[in-house]
C-alpha positions in Angstrom: 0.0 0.0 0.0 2.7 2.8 0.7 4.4 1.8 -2.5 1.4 2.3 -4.2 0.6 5.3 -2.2 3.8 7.6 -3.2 5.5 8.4 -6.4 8.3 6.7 -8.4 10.1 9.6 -8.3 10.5 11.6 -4.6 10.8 14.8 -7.3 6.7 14.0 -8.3 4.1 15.3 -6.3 2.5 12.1 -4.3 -0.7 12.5 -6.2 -2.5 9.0 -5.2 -1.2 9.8 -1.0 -2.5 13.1 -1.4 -5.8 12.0 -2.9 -5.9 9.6 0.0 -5.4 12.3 2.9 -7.7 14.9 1.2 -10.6 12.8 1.2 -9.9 11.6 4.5 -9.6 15.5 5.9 -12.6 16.7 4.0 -15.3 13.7 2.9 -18.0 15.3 5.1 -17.9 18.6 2.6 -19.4 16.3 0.2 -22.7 15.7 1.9 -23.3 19.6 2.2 -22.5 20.3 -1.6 -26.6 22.1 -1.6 -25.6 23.9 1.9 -25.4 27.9 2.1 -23.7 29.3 5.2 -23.7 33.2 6.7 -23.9 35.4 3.7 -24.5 33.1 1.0 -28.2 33.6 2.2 -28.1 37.2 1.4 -25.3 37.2 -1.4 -26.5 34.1 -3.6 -30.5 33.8 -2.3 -32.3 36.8 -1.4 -31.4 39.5 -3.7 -31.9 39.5 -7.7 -28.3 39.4 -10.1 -28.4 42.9 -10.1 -28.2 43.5 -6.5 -25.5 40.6 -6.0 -23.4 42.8 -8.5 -23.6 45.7 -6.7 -22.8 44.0 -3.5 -20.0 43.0 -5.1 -18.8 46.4 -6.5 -19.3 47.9 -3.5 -16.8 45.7 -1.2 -14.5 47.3 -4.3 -14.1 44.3 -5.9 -13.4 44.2 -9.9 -16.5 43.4 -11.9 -14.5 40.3 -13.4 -15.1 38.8 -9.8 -18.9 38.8 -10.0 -19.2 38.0 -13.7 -17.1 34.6 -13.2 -19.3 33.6 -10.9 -22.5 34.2 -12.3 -21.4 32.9 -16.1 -19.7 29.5 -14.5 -20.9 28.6 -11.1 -24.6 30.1 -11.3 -25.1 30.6 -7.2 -25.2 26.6 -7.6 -24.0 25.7 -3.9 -23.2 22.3 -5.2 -20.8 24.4 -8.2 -19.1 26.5 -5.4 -18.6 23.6 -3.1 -17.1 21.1 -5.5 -14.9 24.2 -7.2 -13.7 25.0 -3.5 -12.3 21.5 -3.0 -10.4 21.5 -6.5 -8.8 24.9 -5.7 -7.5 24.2 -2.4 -5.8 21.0 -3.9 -4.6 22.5 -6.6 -2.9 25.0 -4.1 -1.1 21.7 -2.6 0.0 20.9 -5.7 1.3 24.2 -6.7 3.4 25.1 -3.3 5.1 21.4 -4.1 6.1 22.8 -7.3 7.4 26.1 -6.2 9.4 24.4 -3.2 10.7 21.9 -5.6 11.8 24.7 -8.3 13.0 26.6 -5.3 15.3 24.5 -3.9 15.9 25.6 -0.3 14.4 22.5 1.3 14.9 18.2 0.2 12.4 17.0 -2.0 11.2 14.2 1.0 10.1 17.4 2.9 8.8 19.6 -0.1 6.4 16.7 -0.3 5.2 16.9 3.6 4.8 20.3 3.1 2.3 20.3 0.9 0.6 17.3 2.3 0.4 19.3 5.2 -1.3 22.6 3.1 -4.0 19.9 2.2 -5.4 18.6 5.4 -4.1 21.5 7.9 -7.5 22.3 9.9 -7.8 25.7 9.5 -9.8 28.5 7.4 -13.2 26.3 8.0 -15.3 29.5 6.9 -14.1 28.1 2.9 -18.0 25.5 3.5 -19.5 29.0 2.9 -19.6 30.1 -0.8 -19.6 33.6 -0.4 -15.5 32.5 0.1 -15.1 31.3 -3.0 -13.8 34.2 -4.6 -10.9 34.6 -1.9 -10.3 30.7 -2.1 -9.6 31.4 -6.1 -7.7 34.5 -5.9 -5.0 32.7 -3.6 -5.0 30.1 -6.2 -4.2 32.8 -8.9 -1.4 33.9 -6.9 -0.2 30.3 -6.4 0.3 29.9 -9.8 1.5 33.3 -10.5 4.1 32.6 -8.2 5.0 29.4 -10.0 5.1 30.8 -13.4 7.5 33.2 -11.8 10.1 30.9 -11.0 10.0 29.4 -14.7 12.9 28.9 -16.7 11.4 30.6 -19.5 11.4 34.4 -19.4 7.9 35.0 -21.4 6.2 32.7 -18.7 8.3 34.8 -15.9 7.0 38.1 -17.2 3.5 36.8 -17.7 3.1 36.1 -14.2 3.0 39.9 -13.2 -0.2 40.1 -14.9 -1.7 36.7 -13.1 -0.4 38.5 -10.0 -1.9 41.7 -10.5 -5.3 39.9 -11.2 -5.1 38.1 -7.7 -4.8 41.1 -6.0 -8.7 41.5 -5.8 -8.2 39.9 -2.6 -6.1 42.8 -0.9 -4.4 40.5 2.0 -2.6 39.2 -1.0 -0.8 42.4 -1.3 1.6 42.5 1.4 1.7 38.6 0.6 3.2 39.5 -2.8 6.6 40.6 -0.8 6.9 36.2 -0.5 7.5 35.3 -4.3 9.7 38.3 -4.5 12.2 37.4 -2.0 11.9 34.1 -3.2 13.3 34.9 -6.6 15.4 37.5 -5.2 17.0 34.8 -3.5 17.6 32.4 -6.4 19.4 35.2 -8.5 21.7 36.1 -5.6 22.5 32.0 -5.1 23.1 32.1 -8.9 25.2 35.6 -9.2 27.0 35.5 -5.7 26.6 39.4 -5.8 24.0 42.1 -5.3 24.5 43.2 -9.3 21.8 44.9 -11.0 19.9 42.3 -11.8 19.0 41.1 -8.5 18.3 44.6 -8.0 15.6 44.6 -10.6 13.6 41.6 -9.5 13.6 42.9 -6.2 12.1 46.4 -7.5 9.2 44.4 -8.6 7.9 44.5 -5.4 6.3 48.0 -6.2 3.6 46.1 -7.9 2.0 45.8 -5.5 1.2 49.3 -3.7 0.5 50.2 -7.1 -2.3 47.8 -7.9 -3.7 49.3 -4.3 -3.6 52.6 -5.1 -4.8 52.4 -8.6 -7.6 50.0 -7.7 -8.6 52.2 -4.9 -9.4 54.7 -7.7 -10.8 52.7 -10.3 -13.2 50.1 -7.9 -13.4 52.1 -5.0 -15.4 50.4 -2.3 -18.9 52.5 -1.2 -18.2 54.9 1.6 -19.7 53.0 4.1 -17.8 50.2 3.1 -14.5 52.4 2.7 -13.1 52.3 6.6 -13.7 48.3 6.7 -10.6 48.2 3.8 -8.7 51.0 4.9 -5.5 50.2 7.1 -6.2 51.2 10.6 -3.3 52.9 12.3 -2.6 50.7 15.4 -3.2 47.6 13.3 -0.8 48.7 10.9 1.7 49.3 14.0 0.6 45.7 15.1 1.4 44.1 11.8 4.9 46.1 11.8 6.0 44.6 15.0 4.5 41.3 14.2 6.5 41.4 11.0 9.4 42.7 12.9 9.2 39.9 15.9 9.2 37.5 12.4 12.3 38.5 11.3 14.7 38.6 14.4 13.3 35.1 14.8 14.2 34.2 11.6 17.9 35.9 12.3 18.0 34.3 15.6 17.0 30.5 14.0 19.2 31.3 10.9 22.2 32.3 12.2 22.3 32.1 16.4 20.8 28.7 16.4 21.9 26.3 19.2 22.4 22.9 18.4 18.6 22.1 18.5 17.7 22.9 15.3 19.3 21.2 12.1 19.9 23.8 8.9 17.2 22.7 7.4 14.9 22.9 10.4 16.2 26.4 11.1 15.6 27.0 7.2 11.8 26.1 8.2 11.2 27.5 11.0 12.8 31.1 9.5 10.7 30.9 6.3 7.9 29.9 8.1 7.5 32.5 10.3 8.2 34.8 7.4 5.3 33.1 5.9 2.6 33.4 8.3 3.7 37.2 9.1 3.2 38.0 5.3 -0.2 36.0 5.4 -1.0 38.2 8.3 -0.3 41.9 7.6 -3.6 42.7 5.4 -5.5 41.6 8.6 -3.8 42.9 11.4 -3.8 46.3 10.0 -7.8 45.9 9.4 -8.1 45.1 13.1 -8.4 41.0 13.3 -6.5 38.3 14.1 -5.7 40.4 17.7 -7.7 37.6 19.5 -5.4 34.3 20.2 -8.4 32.5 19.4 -8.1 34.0 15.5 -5.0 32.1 15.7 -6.1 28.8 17.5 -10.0 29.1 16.0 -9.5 25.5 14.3 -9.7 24.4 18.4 -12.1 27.2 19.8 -15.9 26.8 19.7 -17.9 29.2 18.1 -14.6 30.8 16.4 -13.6 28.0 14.2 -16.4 29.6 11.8 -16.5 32.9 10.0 -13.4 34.2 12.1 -11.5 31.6 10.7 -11.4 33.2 7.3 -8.6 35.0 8.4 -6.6 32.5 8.3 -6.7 32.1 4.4 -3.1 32.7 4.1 -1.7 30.8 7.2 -1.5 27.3 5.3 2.3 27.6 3.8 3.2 29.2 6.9 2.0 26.7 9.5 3.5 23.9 7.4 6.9 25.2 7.3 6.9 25.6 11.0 5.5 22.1 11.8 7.6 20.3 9.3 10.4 22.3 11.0 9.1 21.0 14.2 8.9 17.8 13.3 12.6 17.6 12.0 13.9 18.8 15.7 12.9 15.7 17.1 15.0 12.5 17.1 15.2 10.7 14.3 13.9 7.7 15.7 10.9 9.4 16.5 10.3 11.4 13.7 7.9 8.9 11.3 5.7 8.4 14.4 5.6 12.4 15.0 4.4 13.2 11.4 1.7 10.4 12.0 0.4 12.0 14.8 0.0 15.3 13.3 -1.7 13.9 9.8 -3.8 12.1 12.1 -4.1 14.9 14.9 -5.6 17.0 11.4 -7.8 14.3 9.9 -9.8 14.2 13.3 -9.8 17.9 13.5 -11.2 18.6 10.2 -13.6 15.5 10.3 -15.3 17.3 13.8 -15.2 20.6 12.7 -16.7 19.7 9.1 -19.0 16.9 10.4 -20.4 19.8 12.5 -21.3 22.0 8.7 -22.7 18.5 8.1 -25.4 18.9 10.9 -25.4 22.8 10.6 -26.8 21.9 6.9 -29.4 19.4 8.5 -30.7 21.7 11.1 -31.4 24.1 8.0 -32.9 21.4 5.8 -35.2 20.5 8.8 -36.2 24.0 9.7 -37.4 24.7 6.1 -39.4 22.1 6.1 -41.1 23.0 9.5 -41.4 26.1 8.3 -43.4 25.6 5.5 -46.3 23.7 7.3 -46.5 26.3 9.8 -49.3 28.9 8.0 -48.8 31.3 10.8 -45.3 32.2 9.6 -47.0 33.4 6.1 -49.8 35.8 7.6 -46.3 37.7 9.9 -44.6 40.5 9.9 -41.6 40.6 11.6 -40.2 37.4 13.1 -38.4 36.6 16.4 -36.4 33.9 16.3 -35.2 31.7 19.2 -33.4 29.4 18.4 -32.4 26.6 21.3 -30.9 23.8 19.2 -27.4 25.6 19.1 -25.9 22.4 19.7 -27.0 21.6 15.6 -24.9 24.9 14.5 -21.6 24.5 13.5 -19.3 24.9 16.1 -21.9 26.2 18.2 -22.2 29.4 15.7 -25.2 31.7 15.7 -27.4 31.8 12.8 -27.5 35.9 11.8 -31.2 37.5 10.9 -30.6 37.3 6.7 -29.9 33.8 7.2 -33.6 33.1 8.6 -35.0 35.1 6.3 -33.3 33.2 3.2 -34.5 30.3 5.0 -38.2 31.4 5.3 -37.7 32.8 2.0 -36.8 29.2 0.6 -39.7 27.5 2.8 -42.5 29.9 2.0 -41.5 32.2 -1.0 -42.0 34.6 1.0 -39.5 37.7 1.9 -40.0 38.3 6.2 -38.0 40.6 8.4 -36.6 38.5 11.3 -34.6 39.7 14.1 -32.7 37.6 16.8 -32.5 39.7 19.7 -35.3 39.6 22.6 -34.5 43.2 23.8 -37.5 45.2 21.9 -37.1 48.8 21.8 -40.7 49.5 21.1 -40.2 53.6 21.9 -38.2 53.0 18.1 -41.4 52.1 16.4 -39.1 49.7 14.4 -38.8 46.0 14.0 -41.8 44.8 16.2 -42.0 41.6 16.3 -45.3 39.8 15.7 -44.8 36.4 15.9 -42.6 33.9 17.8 -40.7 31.4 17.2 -38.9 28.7 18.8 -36.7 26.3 17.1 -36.0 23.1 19.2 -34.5 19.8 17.8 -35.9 16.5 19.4 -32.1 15.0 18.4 -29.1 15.0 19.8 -25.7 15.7 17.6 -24.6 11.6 17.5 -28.8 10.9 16.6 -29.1 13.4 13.9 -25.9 12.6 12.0 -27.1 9.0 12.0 -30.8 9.1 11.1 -29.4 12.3 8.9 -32.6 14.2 10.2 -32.3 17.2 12.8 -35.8 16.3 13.2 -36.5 20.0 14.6 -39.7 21.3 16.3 -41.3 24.6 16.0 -43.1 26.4 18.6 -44.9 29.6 17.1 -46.4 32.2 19.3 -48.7 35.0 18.3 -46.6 38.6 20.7 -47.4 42.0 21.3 -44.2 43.1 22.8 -45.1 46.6 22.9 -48.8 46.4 24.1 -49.9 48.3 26.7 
């Protein structure tokens, strides 16, 4: 079987292992493929073509964004899912190529690199659809960044443009400063010097701001929208000393290492640490990723979720590291050590995704409860209480637009719903006529098995405000 498993070559990318591990990490994705999640409700469900376009336009996103996905996946949940999963092994794939062509690191760990990037249990918020775009703008850079290291200079020069189009995502900005030092540091291995060629690949780095500033002007976000993508100042003084406290490590492991780490553990943990400060900047200095359980959401309840989208860049980083890890312990111990971290993220991501799984269940049920309920139709404005949290994913709370894409698909009806049992009925606004209690008659283990939330409703005619 493990001769089967890997490749001929330890220079091929272990395509059959990797299919293996993949599936293992992420099977339960593929019993949610019709599944929407936070604002794939609103985005995708509730508001006509043109409105999704100008929802688009106005997070200041190019209009090529909105018009692939409407030509090729449709707001087909089962399109975005199944596109989702081929990107982020694709990604795997790519990062094996450009360690590989890079040459820093032995081809045996190039290949548990991007094993890792494939089953690592983080960024969970990729089940929604509405992350789709940011899942395929990292793989544009991916292989912009691969094209760059080509032997042939056309390719090379072509992958500015493949860059420049991945930018829609701006966190891939300051990531851009990556593939530059990465080339940078192949010409100085092959000149010996700082000449002017070096020189020039470095300057290409100015890509970068300029896409930002230009795009700022061209697909300006809407005002309200504006401070949301604008670097806030103490973030930007976080990321700085974030990315400073990366690189004195990176000195420190380089060249003040103790006899702990090998070179090529030290070559790991420096790059590394480079990486996941790179994949970082664009969200420290827009004020996330301050909370440690940003970080460590793949382990936190009820932050494993939507917060976790943050972590879109943090794969190459956290596999360096660990890989780097792993190569500090003994050698005897070392094969046992990378089982139990493929194993330690195979469990991770079959709880946290098996969780989506009965997420998507709970919704399923409550649309058809729902829609034999006739007091819901003759409403107004809904209050939901929902006490089957335990059916959420990872404990998450389901936001108003996502009941009212669910009435919406249960009734054909569009209802205002609100969440929140404080009324403030001097407001005149958002009075609640109606009640409504979701329950499940399941537990977690039940509902996965009979794959029925079986939930209960429990509708109420209110007055809040009477008297």
């Amino acid at each position: 079987m493990k001769n089967y498993l890997l490749p001929k070559s330890p220079g091929q990318y272990p395509w059959r292992l990797a299919s293996v591990l993949y599936f293992c990490a992420w099977w339960p994705s593929l019993l949610f493929l019709r599944a929407r999640f936070w604002d794939d409700w609103f985005v995708y469900f509730t508001t006509s073509q043109i409105e999704e376009k100008n929802w688009w336009s106005n997070e200041g996103f190019p209009p090529f964004v909105y018009d692939f996905q409407r030509i090729l996946l449709s707001r087909s949940p089962t399109r975005y899912h199944i596109s989702s999963l081929i990107v982020y092994f694709l990604i795997s794939w790519l990062i094996f190529r450009i360690l590989n062509k890079s040459g820093f690191f032995s081809s045996k760990t190039n290949t548990i690199i991007s094993l890792l990037t494939l089953v690592l249990p983080i960024n969970s918020a990729r089940s929604a659809m509405i992350i789709f775009p940011y899942s395929l703008s990292m793989l544009l850079f991916f292989v912009a960044w691969n094209m760059l290291l080509s032997r042939s200079r056309y390719v090379s020069v072509g992958s500015m443009f493949v860059f420049m189009v991945s930018f829609y995502t701006w966190s891939m900005i300051p990531f851009f400063l990556l593939p530059i030092a990465n080339i940078v540091a192949l010409e100085f291995n092959r000149r010996k010097k700082v000449d002017k060629f070096v020189i020039a690949k470095g300057g290409l780095i100015v890509l970068a701001p300029g896409y930002y500033l230009i795009s700022r002007v061209v697909w300006p976000p809407a005002i309200e929208r504006a401070d949301y993508f604008t670097p806030q100042i103490g973030g930007v003084v976080r990321a700085a000393i974030f990315f400073a406290a990366a690189l004195l490590f990176s000195y420190w492991v380089l060249f003040r290492r103790t006899a702990v780490f090998e070179l090529e553990a030290a070559r790991l943990l420096a790059v590394g640490s480079l990486c996941l400060a790179a994949g970082s900047v664009a969200y420290f200095a827009s004020g996330r990723l301050v909370d440690l359980s940003e970080w460590l959401s793949f382990i936190v309840p009820r932050s494993s979720d939507w917060d976790s989208r943050s972590q879109l860049l943090h794969g190459l980083g956290l596999a360096l590291c660990l890989t780097g890890l792993i190569i500090c312990i003994d050698l005897k111990l070392r094969a046992t050590a990378i089982n139990v971290v493929f194993i330690a993220c195979l469990l991770l991501n079959n709880s946290i995704m098996t969780g989506y799984y009965l997420d998507f269940l709970k919704q399923e049920a409550v649309i058809e409860a729902i829609s034999a309920e006739p007091l819901v139709s003759s409403s107004r404005v809904i209050l939901i209480d929902d006490i089957a949290p335990a059916l959420n994913a990872r404990g998450r709370g389901l936001r108003s637009y996502e009941w009212e894409g669910l009435i919406l698909k249960s009734i054909g009806q569009h209802k205002q719903v609100i969440t929140s049992s404080y009324i403030d009925c001097e407001v005149g606004l958002e009075i609640p006529d109606l009640l409504v209690t979701i329950e499940s008659r399941r537990g977690r283990l039940k509902t996965m098995l009979m794959m029925n939330a079986d939930i209960a409703l429990r509708v109420k005619i209110i007055e809040p405000c009477a008297g």
